[in-house]
C-alpha positions in Angstrom: 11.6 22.7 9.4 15.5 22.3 8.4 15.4 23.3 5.2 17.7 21.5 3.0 16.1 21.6 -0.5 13.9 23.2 -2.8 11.9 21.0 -5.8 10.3 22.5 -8.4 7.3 21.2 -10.4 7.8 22.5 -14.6 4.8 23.1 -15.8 2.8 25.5 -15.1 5.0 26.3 -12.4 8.4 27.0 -13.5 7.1 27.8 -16.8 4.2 30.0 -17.5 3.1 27.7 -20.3 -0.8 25.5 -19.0 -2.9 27.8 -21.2 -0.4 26.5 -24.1 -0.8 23.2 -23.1 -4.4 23.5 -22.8 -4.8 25.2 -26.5 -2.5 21.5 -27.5 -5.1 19.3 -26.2 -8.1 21.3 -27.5 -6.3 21.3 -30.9 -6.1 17.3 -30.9 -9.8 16.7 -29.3 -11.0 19.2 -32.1 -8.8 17.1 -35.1 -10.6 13.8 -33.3 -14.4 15.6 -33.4 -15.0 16.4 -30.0 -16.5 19.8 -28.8 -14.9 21.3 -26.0 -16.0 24.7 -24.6 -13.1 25.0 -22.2 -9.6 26.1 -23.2 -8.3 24.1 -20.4 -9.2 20.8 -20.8 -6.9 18.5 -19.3 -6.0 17.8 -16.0 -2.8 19.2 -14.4 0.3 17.8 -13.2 -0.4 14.2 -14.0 1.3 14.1 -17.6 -0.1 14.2 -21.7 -0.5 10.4 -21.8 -2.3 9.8 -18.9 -4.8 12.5 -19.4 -5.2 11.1 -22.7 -6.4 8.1 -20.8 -8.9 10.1 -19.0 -10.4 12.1 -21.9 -10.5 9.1 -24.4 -13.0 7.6 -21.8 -14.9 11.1 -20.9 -15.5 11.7 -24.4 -15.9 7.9 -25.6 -13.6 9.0 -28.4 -13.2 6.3 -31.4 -10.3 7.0 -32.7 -7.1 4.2 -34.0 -4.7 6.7 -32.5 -3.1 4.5 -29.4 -2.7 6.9 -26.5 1.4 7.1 -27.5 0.4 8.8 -30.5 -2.1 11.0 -29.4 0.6 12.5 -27.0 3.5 12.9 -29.5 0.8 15.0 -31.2 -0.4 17.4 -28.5 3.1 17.8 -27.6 4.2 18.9 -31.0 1.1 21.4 -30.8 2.3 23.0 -28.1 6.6 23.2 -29.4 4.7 24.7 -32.4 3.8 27.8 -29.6 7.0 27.6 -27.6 7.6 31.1 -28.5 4.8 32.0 -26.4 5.8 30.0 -23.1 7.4 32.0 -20.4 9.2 31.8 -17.4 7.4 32.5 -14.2 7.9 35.9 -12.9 11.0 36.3 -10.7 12.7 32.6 -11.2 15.9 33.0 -12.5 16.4 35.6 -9.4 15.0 33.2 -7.2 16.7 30.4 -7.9 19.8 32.6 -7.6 18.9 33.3 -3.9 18.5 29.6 -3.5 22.2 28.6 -4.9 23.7 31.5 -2.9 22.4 30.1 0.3 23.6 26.8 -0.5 20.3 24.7 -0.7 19.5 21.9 -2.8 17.3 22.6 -6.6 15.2 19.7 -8.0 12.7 19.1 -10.7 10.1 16.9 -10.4 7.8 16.8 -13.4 5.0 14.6 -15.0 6.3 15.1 -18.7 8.9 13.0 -20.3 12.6 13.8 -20.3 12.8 14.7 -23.7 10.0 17.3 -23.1 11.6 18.8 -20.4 15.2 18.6 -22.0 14.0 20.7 -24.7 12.0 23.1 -22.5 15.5 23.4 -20.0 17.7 24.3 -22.9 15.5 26.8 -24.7 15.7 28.7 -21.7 19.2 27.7 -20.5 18.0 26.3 -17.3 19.6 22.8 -17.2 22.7 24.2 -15.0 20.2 25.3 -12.5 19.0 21.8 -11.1 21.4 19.5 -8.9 18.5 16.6 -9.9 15.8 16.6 -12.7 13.4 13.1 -12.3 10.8 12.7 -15.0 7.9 10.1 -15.2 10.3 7.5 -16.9 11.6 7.0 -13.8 8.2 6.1 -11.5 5.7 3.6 -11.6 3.0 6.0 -10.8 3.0 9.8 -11.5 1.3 12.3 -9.1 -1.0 12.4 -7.1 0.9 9.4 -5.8 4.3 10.9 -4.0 6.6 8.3 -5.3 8.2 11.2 -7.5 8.6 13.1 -4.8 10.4 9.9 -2.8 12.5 9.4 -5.7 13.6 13.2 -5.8 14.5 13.4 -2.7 16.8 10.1 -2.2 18.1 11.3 -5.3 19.0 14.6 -3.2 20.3 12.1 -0.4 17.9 14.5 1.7 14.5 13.3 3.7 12.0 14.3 2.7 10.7 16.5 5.4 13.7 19.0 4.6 12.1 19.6 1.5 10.0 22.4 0.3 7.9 21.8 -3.3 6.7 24.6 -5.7 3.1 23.2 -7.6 0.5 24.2 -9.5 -1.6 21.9 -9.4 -3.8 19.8 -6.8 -2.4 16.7 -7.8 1.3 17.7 -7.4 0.4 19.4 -4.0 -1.5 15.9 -2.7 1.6 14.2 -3.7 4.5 16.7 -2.0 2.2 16.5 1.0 2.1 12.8 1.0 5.3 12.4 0.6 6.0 14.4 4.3 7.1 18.0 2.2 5.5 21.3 3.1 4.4 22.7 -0.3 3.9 26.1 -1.5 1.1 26.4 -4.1 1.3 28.6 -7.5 -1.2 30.5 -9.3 -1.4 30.2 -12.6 -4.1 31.9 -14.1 -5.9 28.5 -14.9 -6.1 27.3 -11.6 -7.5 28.7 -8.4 -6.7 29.4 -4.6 -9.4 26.4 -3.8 -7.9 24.2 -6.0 -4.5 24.9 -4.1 -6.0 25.1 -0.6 -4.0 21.8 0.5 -1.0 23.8 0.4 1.2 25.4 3.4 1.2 28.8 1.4 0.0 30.1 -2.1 2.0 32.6 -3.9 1.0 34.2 -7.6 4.8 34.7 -8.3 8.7 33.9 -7.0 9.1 37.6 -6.6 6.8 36.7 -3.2 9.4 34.2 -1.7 11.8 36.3 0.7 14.0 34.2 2.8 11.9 35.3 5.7 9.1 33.1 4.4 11.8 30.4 3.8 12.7 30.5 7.5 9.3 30.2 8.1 
């Protein structure tokens, strides 16, 4: 592999932040009288409205809330615990490697630009990324790889000389669609099964040496 460029998913992967997401979505299911046992329970890395989609018709929820609405609320739920979200473990240092070397930084993310503008400058990470793409700019959001596609013409780089950070089974199924070798991210809400598709799995950036780059 010629490695030209690394792209990173946000959630959950450059942030530490799916169990605050997952206490946002609880919140607005409990507010719309459904019971939910689980603390987690949307589905990763395919974005707030379109899992809104999914658990208005899992739960048969009645609500006049369009599916707009219901995300500007779970996504002020979880800015009301942004003091809680984190940066994954050895980032910042690893993204340092990466500019050093010369390669290529990209974000790829589900959420919406505005989401991810705020999330960027709260940690003063928007200098880091030579391209950010959001879901305004696809038709279809992952598991379909056209985000990937996009990111990488962006990059003016094919896409097998790029290597994706994920979460989430979705995101991987995309990268790997789209012809990238992906490295898989625990989480603490997801699982090494739920990441098996992926070249490698790693619990932190600390992990990535430029030996496993190379390989």
């Amino acid at each position: 592999m010629n490695l030209r460029a690394v792209i990173f998913d946000l959630n959950g992967t450059v942030l530490s932040d799916e169990q605050i997401y997952g206490f946002a979505f609880k919140r607005v299911l409990l507010s719309l009288g459904v019971k939910v046992d689980s603390d987690h329970p949307h589905t990763s890395g395919i974005g707030v409205a379109e899992n809104w989609l999914q658990l208005i018709k899992k739960y048969n929820i009645k609500t006049q809330k369009t599916v707009d609405e219901l995300s500007v609320i779970t996504q002020q739920q979880y800015f009301s615990q942004m003091d809680e979200v984190e940066l994954k473990d050895g980032f910042i240092e690893f993204a340092d490697m990466l500019r050093e070397s010369g390669l290529k930084i990209a974000l790829a993310t589900s959420n919406t630009w505005d989401i991810t503008e705020k999330v960027l400058s709260k940690f003063d990470l928007l200098e880091y990324f030579d391209v950010i793409t959001t879901k305004e700019e696809v038709h279809r959001n992952k598991p379909d790889p056209e985000i990937f596609f996009l990111t990488a013409e962006k990059l003016m780089i094919e896409p097998s000389e790029c290597l994706v950070f994920e979460d989430s089974e979705k995101g991987i199924v995309a990268a790997k669609e789209a012809g990238m070798k992906v490295i898989g991210m625990t989480n603490g809400r997801n699982s090494k099964k739920m990441l098996k598709k992926a070249d490698r799995i790693i619990e932190d950036f600390f992990e990535v040496t430029p030996t496993l780059l190379e390989q």
